[in-house]
N, C-alpha and C positions, 0 to 999 in steps of 0.2 A: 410500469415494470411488472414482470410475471412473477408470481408464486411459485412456480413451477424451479423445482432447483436445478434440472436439466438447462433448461432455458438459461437462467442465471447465471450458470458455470461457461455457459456457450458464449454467452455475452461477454462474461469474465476476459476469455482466454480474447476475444478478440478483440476488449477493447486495449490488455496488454500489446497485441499484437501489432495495434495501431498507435502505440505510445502513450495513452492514455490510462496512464497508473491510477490516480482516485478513482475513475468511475472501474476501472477493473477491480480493487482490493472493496467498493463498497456491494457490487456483483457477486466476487467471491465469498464474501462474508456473509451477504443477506442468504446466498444458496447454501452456505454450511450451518443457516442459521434453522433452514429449512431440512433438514437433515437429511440430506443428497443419498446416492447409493451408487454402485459401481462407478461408471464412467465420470458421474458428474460430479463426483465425492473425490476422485481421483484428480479431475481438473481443477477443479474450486482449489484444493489444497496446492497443487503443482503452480497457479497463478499467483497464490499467496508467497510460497516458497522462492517465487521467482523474485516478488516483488520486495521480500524480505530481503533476501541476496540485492537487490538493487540498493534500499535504503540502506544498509549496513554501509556503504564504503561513501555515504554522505552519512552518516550520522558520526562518524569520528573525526572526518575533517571540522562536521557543528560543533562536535562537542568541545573539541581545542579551540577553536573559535572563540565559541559562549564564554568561556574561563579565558580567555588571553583579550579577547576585544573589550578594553572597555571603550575605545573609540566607536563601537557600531559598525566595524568593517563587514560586521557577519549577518545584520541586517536583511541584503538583498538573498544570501543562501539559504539563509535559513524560511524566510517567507516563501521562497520558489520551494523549497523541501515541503515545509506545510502542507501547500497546494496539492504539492504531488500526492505524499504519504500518510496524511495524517489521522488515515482512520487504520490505519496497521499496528498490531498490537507492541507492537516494538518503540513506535515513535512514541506511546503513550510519557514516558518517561525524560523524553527532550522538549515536549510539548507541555509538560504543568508547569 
């Protein structure tokens, strides 16, 4: 992977593009980590925001879930959310 926070943002937006949430939200993070600038400060954060907007409308169906299943029905959604989202600063708090 590059250092290069251009590069990273670029990566970001396409591997969103291709459906590939984690490795886009750990691209966009490591490039804002790198302290981007115009274009690529602009995408890093647009990939995030995108990806935020994504988990938000499975994080409330998890959370009623988590509190109502005590059967484990929420098991297979919540693991597949994991997967996806789980480096996004929002899941921190469905994930401890």
């Amino acid at each position: 992977s590059s250092p290069d926070p251009q590069v990273l943002a670029a990566l970001a937006k396409a591997e969103l593009l291709e459906g590939r949430p984690r490795t886009a939200s750990a691209a966009a993070l490591r490039a804002l980590a790198r302290k981007p600038r115009g274009g690529a400060l602009a995408s890093a954060r647009a990939v995030l925001q995108q990806l935020e907007k994504e988990a938000a409308a499975e994080q409330k169906a998890l959370k009623k879930g988590l509190s109502a299943g005590a059967d484990g029905s929420w098991a297979d959604a919540f693991l597949a959310y994991r997967s996806r989202y789980a480096l996004l600063p929002s899941s921190e708090s469905l994930l401890e």
